[in-house]
GUMAR-62118 format. One record per residue (C-alpha): x, y, z. Coordinates in nm, 3 decimals. Layout:
BEGIN
+---------+---------+---------+
|       X |       Y |       Z |
+---------+---------+---------+
|       X |       Y |       Z |
...
+---------+---------+---------+
END
This chain:
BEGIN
+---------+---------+---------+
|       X |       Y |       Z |
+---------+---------+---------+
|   0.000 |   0.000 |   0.000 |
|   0.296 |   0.219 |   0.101 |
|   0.446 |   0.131 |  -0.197 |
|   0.174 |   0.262 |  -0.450 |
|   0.083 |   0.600 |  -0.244 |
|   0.476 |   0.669 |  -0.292 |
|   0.388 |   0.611 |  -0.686 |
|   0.131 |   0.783 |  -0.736 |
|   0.279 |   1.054 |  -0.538 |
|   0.601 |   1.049 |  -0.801 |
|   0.312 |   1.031 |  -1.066 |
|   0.138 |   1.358 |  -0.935 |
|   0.495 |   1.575 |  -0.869 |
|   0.613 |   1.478 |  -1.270 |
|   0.219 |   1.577 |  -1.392 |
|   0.275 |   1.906 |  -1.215 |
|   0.631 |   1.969 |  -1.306 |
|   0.504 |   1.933 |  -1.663 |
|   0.190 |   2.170 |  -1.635 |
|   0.445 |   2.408 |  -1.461 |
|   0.731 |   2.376 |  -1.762 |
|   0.428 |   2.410 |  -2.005 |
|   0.284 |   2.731 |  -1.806 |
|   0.637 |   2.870 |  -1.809 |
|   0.686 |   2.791 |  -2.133 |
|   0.333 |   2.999 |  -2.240 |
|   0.424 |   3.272 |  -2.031 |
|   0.794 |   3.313 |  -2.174 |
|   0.614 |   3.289 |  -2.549 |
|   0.382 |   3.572 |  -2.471 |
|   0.677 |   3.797 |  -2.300 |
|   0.889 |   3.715 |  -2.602 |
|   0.610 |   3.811 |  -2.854 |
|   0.538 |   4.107 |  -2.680 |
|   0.898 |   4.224 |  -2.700 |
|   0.867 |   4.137 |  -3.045 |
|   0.596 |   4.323 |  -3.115 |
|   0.747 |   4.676 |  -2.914 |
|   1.066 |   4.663 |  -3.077 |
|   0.887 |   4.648 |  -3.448 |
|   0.667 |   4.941 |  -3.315 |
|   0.980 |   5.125 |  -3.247 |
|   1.123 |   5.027 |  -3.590 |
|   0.859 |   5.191 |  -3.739 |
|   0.844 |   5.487 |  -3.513 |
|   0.974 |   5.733 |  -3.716 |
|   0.894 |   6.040 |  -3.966 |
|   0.746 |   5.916 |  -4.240 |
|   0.799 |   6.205 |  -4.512 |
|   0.713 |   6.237 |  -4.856 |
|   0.884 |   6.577 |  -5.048 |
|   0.730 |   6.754 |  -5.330 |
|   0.834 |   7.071 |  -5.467 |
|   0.591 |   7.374 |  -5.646 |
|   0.652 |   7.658 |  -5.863 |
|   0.417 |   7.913 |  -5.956 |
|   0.435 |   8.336 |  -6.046 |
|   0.196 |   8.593 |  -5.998 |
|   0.132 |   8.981 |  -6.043 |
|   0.062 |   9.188 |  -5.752 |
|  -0.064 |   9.513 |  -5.833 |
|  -0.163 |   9.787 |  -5.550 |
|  -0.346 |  10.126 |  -5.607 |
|  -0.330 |  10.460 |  -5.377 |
|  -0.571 |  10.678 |  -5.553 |
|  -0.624 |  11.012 |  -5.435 |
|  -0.904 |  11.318 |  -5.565 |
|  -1.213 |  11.151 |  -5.606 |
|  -0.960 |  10.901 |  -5.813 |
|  -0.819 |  11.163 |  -6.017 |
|  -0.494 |  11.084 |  -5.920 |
|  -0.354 |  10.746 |  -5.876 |
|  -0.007 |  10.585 |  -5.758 |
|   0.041 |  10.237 |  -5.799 |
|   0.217 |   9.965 |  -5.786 |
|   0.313 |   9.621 |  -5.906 |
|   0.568 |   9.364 |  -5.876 |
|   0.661 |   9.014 |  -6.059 |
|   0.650 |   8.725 |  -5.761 |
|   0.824 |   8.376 |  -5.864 |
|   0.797 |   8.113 |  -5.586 |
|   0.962 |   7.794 |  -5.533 |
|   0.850 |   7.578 |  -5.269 |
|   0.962 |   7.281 |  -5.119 |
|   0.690 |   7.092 |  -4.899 |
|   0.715 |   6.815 |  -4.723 |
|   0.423 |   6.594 |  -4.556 |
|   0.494 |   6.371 |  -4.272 |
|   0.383 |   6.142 |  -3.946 |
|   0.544 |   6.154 |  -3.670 |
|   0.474 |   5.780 |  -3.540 |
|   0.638 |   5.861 |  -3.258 |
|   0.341 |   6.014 |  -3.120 |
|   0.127 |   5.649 |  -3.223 |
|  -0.077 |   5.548 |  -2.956 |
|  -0.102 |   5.183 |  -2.857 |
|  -0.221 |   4.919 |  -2.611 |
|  -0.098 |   4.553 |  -2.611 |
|  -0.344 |   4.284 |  -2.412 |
|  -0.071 |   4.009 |  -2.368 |
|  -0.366 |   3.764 |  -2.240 |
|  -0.557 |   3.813 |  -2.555 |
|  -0.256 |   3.831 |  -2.764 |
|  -0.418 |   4.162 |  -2.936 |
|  -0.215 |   4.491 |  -2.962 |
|  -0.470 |   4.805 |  -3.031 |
|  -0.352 |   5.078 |  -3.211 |
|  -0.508 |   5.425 |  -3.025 |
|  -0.438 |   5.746 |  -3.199 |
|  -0.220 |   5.755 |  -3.514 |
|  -0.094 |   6.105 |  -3.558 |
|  -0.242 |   6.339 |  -3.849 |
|   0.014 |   6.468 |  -4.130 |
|   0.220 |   6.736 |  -4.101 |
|   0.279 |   6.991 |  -4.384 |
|   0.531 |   7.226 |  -4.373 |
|   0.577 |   7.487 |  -4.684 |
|   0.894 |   7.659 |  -4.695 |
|   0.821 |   7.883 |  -4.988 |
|   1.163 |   8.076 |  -5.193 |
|   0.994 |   8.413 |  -5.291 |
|   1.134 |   8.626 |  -5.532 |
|   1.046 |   9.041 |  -5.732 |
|   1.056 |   9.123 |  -6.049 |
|   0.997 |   9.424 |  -6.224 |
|   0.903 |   9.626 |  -5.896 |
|   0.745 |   9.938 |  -5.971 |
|   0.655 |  10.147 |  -5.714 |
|   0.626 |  10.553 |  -5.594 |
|   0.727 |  10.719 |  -5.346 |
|   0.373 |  10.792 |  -5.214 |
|   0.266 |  10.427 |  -5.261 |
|   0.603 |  10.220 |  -5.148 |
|   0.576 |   9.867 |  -5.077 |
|   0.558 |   9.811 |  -4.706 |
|   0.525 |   9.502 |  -4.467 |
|   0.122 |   9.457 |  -4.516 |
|   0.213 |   9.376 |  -4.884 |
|   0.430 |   9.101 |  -4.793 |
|   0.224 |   9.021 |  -4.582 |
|  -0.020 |   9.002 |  -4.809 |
|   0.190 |   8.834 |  -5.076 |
|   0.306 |   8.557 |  -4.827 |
|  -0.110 |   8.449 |  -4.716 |
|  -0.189 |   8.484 |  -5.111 |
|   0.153 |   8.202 |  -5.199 |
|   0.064 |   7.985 |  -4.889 |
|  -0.352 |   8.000 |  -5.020 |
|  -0.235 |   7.891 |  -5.341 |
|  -0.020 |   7.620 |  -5.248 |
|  -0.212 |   7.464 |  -5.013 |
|  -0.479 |   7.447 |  -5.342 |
|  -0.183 |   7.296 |  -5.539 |
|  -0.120 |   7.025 |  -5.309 |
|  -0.471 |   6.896 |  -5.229 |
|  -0.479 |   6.823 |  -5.601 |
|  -0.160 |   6.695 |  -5.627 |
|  -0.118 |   6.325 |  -5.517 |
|   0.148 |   6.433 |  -5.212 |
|  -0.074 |   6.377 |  -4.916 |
|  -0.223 |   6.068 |  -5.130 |
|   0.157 |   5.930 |  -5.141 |
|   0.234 |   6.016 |  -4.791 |
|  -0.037 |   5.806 |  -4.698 |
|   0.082 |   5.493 |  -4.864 |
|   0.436 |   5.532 |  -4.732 |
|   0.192 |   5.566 |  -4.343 |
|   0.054 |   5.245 |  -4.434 |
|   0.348 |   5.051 |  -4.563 |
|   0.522 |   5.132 |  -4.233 |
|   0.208 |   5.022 |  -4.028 |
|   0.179 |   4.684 |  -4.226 |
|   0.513 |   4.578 |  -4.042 |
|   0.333 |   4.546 |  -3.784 |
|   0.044 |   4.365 |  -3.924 |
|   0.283 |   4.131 |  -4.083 |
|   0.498 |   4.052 |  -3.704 |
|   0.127 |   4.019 |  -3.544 |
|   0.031 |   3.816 |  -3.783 |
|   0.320 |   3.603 |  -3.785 |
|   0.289 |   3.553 |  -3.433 |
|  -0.015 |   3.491 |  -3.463 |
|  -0.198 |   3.803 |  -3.255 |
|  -0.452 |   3.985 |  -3.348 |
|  -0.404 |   4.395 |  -3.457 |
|  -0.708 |   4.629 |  -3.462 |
|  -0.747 |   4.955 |  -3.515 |
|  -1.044 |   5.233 |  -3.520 |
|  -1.255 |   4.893 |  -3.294 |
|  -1.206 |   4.695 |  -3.599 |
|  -0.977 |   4.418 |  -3.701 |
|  -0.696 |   4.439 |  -3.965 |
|  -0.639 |   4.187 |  -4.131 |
|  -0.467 |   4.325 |  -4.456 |
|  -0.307 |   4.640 |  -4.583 |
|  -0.667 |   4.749 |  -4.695 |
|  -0.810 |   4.702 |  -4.357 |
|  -0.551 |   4.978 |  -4.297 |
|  -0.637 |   5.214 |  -4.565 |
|  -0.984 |   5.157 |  -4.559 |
|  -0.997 |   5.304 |  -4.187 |
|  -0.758 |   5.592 |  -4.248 |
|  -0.973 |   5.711 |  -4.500 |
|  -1.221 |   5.737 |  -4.310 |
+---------+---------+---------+
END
């Protein structure tokens, strides 16, 4: 009798040192996903920038008129630009949750773009009086009418469209290493399971 509560003692310590190497095991799987997972986030956390550049020239023209407009001084430049503009996400700023027990990583808050215009502005043929100079509320002036006009030129230009793909492709390394590990990556309270997923919630 002795004999068989010792065995079946030896039987229960080797079925519990297995369910405790297989726990451990789990447990070291999930911790070395999850590392996994943060260091491909941080891969990917960078500026993602796509460059474009614009040209365009204008007339300005200014009067000063004087007498019931009997009398009039004006004045009129040629204004060449060249601009260089970049749009970009910081995914630095990406907002994320990872639920180890659930193997699912959320993504929270994905940054909007950034555009930044740095405009080269250049006169021609200035012609101006001395009672009608040009004066800092003309380039002022000149500087809203450029920035108007670009920012026209660049939401019909594919720039933002193209900085969106490069967002994406950066994103779907992470889909891919989820994926792979076989976790689960939603965004916007849906699931993604391919680079459409992605672009399909972006867009909206």
């Amino acid at each position: 009798m002795r004999r068989i509560l010792i065995g079946v003692g030896i039987i229960a310590i080797i079925i519990l040192a297995f369910r405790f190497c297989e726990f451990k095991k789990s447990e070291e799987s999930v911790t070395y996903d999850t590392n996994l997972i943060q260091q491909q986030i941080v891969n990917v956390g960078k500026l993602v920038v796509t460059e474009g550049h614009f040209a365009e020239v204008l007339t300005y023209k200014d009067q000063d008129k004087y007498f019931m407009g009997m009398v009039s001084f004006e004045k009129k430049a040629l204004v060449v630009v060249n601009a260089d503009v970049t749009v970009a996400y910081d995914l630095r700023q990406m907002k994320y949750d990872i639920d180890e027990k659930n193997k699912t990583i959320t993504i929270e808050y994905i940054p909007k773009e950034e555009i930044k215009i740095s405009p080269d502005i250049k006169f021609y043929d200035v012609n101006q009086s001395r009672l009608n100079p040009f004066s800092g509320d003309d380039y002022n002036k000149i500087n809203a009418t450029v920035k108007k006009n670009l920012q026209a030129k660049i939401e019909k230009s594919t720039l933002k469209s193209n900085a969106q793909n490069r967002l994406i492709s950066e994103l779907s390394k992470i889909l891919i290493t989820t994926n792979t590990l076989g976790w689960t990556l939603k965004y916007d309270g849906e699931t993604v399971n391919q680079d459409t997923d992605l672009q399909k919630n972006l867009l909206n």
